[in-house]
PDBQT receptor file of N, H, CA, C and O in Angstrom, charges set to zero:
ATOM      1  N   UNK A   1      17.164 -24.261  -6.015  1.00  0.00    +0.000 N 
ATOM      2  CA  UNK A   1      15.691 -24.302  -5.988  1.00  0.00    +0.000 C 
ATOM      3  C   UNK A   1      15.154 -23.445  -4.827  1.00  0.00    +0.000 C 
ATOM      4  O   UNK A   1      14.274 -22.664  -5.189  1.00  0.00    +0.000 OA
ATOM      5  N   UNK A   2      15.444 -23.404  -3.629  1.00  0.00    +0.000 N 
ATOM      6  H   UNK A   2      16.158 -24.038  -3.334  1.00  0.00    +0.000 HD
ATOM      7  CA  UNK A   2      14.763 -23.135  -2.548  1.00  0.00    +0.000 C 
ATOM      8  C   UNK A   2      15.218 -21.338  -2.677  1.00  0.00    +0.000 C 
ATOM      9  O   UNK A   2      14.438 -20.456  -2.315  1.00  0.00    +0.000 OA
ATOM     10  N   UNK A   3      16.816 -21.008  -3.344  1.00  0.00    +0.000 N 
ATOM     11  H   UNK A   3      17.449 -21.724  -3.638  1.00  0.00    +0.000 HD
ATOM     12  CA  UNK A   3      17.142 -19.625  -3.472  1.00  0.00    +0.000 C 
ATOM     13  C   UNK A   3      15.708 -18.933  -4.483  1.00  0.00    +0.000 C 
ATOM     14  O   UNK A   3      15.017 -17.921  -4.367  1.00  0.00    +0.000 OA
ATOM     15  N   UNK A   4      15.734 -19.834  -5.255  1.00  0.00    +0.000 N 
ATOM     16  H   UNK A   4      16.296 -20.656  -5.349  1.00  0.00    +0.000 HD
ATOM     17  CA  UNK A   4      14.801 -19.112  -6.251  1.00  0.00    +0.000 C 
ATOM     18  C   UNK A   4      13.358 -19.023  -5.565  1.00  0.00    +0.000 C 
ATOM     19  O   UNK A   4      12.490 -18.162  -5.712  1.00  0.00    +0.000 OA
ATOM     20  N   UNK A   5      13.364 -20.064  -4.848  1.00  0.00    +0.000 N 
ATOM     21  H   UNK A   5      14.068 -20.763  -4.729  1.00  0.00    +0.000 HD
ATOM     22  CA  UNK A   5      11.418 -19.804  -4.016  1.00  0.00    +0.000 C 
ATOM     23  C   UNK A   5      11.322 -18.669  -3.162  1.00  0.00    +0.000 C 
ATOM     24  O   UNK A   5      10.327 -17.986  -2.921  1.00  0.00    +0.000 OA
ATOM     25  N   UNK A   6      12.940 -18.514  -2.571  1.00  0.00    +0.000 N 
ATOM     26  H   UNK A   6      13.749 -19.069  -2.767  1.00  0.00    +0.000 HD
ATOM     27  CA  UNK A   6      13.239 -17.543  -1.519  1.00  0.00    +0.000 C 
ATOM     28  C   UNK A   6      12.664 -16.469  -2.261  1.00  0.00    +0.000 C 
ATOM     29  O   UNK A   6      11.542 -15.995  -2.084  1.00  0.00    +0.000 OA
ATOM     30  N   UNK A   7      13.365 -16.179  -2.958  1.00  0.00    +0.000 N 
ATOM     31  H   UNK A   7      14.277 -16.564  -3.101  1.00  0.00    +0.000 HD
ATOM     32  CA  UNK A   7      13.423 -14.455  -3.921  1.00  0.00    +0.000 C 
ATOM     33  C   UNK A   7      11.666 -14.757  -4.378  1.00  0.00    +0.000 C 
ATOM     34  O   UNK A   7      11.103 -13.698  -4.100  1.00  0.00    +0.000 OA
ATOM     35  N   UNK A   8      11.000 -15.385  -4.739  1.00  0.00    +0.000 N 
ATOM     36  H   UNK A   8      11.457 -16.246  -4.964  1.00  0.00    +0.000 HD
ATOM     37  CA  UNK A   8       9.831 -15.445  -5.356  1.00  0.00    +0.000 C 
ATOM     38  C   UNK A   8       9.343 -14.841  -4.198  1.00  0.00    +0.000 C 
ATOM     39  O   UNK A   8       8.562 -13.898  -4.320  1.00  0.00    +0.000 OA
ATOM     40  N   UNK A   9       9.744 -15.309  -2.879  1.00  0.00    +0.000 N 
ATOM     41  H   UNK A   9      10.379 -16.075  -2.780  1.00  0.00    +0.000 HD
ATOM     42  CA  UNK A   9       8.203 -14.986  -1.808  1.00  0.00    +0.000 C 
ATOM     43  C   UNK A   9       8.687 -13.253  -1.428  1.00  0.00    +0.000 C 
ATOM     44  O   UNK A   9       7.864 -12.338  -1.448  1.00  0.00    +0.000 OA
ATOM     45  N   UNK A  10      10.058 -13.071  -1.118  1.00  0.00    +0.000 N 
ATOM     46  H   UNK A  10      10.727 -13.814  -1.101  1.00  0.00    +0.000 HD
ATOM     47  CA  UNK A  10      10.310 -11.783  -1.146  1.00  0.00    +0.000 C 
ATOM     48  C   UNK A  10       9.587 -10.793  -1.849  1.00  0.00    +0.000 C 
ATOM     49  O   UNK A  10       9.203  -9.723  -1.378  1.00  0.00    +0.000 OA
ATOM     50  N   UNK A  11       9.394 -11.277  -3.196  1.00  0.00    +0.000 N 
ATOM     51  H   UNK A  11       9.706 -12.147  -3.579  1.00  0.00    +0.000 HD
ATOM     52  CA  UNK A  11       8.990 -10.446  -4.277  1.00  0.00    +0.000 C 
ATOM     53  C   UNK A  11       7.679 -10.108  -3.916  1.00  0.00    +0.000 C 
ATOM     54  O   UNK A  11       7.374  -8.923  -3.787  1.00  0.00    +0.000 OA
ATOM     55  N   UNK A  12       6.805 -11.079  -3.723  1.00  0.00    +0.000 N 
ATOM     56  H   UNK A  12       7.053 -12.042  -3.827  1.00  0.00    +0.000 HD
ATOM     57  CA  UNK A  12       5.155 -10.952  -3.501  1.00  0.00    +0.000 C 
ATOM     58  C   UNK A  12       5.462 -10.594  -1.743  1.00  0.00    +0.000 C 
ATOM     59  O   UNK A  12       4.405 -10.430  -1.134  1.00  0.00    +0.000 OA
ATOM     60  N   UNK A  13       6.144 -10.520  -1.275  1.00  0.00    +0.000 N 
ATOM     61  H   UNK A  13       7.003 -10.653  -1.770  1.00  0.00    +0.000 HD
ATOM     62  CA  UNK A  13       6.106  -9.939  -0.118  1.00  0.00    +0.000 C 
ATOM     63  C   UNK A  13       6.182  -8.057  -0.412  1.00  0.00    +0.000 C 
ATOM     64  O   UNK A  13       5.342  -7.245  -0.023  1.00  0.00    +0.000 OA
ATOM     65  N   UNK A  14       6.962  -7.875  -0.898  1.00  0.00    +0.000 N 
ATOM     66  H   UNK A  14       7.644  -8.534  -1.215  1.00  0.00    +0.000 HD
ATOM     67  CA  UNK A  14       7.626  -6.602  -1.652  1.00  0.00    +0.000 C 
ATOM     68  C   UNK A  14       6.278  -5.737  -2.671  1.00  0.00    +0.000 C 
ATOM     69  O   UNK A  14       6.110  -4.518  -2.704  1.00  0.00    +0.000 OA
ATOM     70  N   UNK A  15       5.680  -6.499  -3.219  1.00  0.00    +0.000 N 
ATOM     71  H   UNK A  15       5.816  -7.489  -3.192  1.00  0.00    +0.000 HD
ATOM     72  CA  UNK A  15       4.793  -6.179  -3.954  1.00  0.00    +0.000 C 
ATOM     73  C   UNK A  15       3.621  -5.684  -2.751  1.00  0.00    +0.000 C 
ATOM     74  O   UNK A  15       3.326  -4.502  -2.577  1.00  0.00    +0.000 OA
ATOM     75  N   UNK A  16       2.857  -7.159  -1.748  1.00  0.00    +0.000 N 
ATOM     76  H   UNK A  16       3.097  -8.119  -1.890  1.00  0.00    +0.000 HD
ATOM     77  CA  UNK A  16       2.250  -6.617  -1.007  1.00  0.00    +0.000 C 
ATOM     78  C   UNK A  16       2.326  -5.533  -0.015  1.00  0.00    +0.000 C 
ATOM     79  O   UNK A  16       1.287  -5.042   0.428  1.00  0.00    +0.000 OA
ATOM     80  N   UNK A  17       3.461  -5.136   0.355  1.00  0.00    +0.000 N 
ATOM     81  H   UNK A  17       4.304  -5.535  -0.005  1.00  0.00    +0.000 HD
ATOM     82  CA  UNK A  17       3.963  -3.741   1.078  1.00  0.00    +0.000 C 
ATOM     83  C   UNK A  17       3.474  -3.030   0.286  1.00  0.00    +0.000 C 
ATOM     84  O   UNK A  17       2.430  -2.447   0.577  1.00  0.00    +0.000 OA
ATOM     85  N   UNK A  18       4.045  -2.867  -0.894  1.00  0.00    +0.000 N 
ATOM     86  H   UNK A  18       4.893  -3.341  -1.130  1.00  0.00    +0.000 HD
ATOM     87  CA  UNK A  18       3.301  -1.853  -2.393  1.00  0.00    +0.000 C 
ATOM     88  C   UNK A  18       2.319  -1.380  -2.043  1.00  0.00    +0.000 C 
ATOM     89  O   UNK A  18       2.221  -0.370  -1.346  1.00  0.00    +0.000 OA
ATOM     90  N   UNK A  19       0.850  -2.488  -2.768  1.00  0.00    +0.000 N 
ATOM     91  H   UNK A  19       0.930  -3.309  -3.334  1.00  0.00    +0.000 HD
ATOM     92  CA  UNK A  19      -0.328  -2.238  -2.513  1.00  0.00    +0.000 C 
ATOM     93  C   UNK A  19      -0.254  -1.797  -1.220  1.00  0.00    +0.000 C 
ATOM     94  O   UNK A  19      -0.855  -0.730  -1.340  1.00  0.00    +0.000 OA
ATOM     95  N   UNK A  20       0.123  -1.882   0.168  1.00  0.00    +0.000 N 
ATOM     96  H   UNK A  20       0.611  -2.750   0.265  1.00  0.00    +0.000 HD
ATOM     97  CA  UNK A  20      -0.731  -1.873   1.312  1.00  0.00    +0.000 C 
ATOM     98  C   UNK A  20      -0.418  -0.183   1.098  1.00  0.00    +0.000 C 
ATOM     99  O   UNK A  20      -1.288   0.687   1.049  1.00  0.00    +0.000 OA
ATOM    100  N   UNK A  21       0.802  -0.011   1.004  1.00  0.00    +0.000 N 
ATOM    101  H   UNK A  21       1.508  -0.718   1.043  1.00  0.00    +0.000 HD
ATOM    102  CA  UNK A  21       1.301   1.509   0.889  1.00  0.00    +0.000 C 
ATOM    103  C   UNK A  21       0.527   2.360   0.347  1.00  0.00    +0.000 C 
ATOM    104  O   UNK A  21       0.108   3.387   0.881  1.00  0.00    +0.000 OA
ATOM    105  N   UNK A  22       0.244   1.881  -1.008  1.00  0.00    +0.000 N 
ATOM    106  H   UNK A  22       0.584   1.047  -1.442  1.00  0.00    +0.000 HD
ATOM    107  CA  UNK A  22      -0.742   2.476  -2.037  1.00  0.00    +0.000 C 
ATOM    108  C   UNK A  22      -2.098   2.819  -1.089  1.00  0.00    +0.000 C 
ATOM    109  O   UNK A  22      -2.399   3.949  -0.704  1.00  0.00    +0.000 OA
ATOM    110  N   UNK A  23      -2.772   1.699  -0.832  1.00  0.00    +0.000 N 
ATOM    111  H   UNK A  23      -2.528   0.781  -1.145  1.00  0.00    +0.000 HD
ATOM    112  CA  UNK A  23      -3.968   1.643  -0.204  1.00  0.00    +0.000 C 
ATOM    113  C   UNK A  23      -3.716   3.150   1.165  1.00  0.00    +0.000 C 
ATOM    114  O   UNK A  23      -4.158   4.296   1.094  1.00  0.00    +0.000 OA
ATOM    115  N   UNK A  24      -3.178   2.749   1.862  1.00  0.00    +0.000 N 
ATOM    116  H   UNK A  24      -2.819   1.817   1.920  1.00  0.00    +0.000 HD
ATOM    117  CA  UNK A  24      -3.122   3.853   2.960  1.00  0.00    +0.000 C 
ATOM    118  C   UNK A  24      -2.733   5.384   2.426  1.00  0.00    +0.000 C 
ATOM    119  O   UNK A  24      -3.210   6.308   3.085  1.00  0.00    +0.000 OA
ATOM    120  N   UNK A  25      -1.950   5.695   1.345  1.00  0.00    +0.000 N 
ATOM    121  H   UNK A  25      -1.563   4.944   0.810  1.00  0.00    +0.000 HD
ATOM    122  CA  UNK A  25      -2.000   6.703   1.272  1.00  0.00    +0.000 C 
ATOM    123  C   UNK A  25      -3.073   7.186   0.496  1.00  0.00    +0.000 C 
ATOM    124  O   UNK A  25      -3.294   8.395   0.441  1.00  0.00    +0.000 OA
ATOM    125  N   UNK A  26      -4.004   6.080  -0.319  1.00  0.00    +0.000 N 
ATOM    126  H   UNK A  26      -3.825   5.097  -0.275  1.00  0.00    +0.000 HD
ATOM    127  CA  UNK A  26      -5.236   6.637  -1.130  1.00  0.00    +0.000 C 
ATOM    128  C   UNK A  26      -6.330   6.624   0.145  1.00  0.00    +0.000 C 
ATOM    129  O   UNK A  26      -7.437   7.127  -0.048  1.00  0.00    +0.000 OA
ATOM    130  N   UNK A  27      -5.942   5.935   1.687  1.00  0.00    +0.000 N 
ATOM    131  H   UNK A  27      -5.043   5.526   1.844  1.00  0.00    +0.000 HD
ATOM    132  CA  UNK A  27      -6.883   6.262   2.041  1.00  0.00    +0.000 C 
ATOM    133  C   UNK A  27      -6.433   7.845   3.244  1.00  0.00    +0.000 C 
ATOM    134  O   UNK A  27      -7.225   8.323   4.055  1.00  0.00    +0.000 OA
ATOM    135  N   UNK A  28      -5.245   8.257   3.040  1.00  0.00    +0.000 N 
ATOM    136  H   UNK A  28      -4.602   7.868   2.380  1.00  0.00    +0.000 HD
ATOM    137  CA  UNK A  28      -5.222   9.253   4.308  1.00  0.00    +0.000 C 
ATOM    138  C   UNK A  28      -6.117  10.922   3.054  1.00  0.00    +0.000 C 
ATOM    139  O   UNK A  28      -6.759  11.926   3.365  1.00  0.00    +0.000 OA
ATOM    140  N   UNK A  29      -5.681  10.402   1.829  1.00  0.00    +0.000 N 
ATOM    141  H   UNK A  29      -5.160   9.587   1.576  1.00  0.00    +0.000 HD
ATOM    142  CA  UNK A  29      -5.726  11.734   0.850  1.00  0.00    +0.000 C 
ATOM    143  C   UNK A  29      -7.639  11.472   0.764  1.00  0.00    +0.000 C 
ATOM    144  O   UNK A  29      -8.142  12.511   0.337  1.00  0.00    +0.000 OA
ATOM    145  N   UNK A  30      -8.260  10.844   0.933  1.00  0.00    +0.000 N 
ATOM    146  H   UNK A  30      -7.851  10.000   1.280  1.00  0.00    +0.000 HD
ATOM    147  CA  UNK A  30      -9.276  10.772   0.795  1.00  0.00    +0.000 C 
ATOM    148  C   UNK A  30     -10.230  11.407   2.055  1.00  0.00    +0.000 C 
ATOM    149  O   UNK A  30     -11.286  12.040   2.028  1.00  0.00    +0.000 OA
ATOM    150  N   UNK A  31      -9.564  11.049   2.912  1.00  0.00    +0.000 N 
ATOM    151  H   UNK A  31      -8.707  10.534   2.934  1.00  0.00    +0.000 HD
ATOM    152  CA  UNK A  31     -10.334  11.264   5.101  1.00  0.00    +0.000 C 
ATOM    153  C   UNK A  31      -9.692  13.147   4.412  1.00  0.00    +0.000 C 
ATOM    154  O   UNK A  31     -10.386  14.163   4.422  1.00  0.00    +0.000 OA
ATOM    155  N   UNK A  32      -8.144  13.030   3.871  1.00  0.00    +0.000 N 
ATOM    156  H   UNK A  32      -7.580  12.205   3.863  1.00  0.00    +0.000 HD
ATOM    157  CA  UNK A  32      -8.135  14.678   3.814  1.00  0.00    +0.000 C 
ATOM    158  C   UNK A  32      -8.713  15.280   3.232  1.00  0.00    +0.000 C 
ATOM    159  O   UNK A  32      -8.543  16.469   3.503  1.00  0.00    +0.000 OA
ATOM    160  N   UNK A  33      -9.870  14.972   1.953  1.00  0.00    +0.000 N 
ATOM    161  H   UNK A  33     -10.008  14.007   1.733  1.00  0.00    +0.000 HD
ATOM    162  CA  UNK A  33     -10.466  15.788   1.245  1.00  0.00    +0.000 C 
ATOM    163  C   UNK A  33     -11.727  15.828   1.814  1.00  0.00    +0.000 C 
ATOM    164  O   UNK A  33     -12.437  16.767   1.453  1.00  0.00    +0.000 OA
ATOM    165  N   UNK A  34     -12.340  14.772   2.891  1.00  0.00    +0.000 N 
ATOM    166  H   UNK A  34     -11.764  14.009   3.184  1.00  0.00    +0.000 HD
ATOM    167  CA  UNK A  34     -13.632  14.938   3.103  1.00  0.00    +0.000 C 
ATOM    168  C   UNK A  34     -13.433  15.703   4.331  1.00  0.00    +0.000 C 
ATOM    169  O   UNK A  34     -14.397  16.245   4.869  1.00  0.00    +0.000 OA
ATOM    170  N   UNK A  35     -12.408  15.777   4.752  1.00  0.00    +0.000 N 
ATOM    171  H   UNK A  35     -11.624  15.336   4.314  1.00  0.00    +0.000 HD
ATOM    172  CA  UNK A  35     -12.182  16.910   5.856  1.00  0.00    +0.000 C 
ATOM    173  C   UNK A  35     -11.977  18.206   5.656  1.00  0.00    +0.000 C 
ATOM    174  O   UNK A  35     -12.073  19.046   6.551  1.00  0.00    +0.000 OA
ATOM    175  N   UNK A  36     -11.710  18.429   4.582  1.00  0.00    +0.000 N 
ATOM    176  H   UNK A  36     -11.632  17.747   3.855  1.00  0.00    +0.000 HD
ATOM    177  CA  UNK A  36     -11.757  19.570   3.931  1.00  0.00    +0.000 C 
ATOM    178  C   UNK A  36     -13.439  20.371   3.430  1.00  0.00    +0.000 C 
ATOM    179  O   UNK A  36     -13.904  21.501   3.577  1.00  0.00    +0.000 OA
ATOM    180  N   UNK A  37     -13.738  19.621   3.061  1.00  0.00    +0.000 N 
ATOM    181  H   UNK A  37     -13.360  18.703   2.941  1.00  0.00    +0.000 HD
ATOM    182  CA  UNK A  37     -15.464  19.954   2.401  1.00  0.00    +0.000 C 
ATOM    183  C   UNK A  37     -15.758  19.643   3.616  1.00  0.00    +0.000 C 
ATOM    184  O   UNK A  37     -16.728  18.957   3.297  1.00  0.00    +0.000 OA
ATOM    185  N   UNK A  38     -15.737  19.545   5.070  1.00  0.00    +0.000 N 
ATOM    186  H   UNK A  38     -14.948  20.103   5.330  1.00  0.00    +0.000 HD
ATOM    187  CA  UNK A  38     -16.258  19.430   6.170  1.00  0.00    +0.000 C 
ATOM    188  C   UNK A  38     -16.184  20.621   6.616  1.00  0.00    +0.000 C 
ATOM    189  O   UNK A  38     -17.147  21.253   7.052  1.00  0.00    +0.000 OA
ATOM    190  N   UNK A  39     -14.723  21.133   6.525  1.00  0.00    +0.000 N 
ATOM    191  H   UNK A  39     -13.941  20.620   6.171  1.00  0.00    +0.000 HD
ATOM    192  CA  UNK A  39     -14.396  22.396   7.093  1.00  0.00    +0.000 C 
ATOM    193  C   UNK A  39     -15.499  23.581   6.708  1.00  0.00    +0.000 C 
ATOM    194  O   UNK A  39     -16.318  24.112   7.457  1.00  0.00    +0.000 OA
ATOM    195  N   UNK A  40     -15.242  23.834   5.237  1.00  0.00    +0.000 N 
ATOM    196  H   UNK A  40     -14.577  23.403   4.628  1.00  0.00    +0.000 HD
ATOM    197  CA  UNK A  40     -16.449  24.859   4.592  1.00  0.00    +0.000 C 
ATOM    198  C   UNK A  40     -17.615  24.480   5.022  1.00  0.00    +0.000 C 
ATOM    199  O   UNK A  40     -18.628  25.088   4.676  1.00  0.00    +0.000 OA
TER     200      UNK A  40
């Protein structure tokens, strides 16, 4: 029981790294495009 809760929280641990990953690189490509149309 407790192996299987283990691996459950890993998982949604694993997942939330995901998203956070996701999130930061949609936000560095975003600061880079408005820095770009800043430049011109």
């Amino acid at each position: 029981k407790s192996n299987v809760k283990y691996s459950l929280r890993s998982e949604l641990v694993v997942e939330k790294m995901d998203v956070f990953r996701r999130i930061l690189v949609l936000d560095t490509s975003i600061s880079e495009t408005s820095n770009s149309e800043l430049m011109e």
